[in-house]
C-alpha positions in Angstrom: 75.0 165.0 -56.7 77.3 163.5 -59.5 81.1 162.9 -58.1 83.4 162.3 -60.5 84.7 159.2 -62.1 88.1 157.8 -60.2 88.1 154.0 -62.1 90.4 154.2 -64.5 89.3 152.5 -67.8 91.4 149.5 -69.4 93.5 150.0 -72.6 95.2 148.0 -75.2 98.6 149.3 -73.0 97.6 147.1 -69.5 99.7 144.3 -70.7 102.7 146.3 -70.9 102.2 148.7 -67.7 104.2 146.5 -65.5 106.8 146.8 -67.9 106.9 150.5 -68.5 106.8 150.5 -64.6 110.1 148.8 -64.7 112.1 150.4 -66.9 111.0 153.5 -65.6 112.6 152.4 -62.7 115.7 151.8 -63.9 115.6 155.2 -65.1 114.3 155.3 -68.8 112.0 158.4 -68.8 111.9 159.0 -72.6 108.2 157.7 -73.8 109.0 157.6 -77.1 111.9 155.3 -76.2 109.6 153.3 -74.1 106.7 153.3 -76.7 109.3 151.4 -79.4 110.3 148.8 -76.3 107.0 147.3 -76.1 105.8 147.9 -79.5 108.5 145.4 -80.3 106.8 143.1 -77.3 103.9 143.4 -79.4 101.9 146.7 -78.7 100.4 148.1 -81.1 98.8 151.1 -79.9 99.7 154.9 -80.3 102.6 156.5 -78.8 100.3 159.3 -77.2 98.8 156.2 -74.9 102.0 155.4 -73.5 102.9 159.8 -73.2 99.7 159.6 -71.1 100.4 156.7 -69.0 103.6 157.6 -68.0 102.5 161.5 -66.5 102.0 160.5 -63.6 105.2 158.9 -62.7 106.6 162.0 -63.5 104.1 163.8 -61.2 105.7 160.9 -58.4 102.2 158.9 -58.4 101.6 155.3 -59.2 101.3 154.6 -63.0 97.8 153.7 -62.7 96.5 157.0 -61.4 93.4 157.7 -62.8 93.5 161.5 -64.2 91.3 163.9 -62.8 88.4 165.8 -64.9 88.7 169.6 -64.4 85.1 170.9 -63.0 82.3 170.9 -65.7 81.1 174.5 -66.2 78.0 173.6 -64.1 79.8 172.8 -61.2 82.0 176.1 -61.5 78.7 178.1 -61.6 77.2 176.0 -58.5 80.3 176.8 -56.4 80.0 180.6 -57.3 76.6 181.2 -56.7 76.4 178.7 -53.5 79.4 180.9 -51.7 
């Protein structure tokens, strides 16, 4: 049975997690705010990546939550037809 993948992968924006960490902390929220703050520590990835990263914050989990895959179709079906 496949279970689904819970390691979350490593990005260009690991440097600068503790960071956004931090000031989320002291209570800046705004990603595209944050996304300019470490792009000028030298980041150079897309603002989207740093959207992403900070969702789960906002959800009151640890920043390095991996997200969760919906169920595949298959396993939707399986579930049905098993119950």
């Amino acid at each position: 049975m496949h279970t689904p993948h819970t390691v979350r992968r490593s990005t260009s924006l690991d440097p600068y997690l503790d960071y956004v960490q931090q000031r989320w902390e002291e209570g800046e929220h705004t990603s595209t705010v944050l996304h300019q703050e470490i792009a000028t520590k030298g980041y150079l990835g897309h603002y989207q990546r740093v959207k992403m990263a900070i969702a789960p914050l906002r959800r009151g989990l640890p920043i390095n939550t991996p997200r969760e895959r919906p169920p595949s179709l298959r396993q939707v079906a399986r579930w049905i037809t098993t119950t």
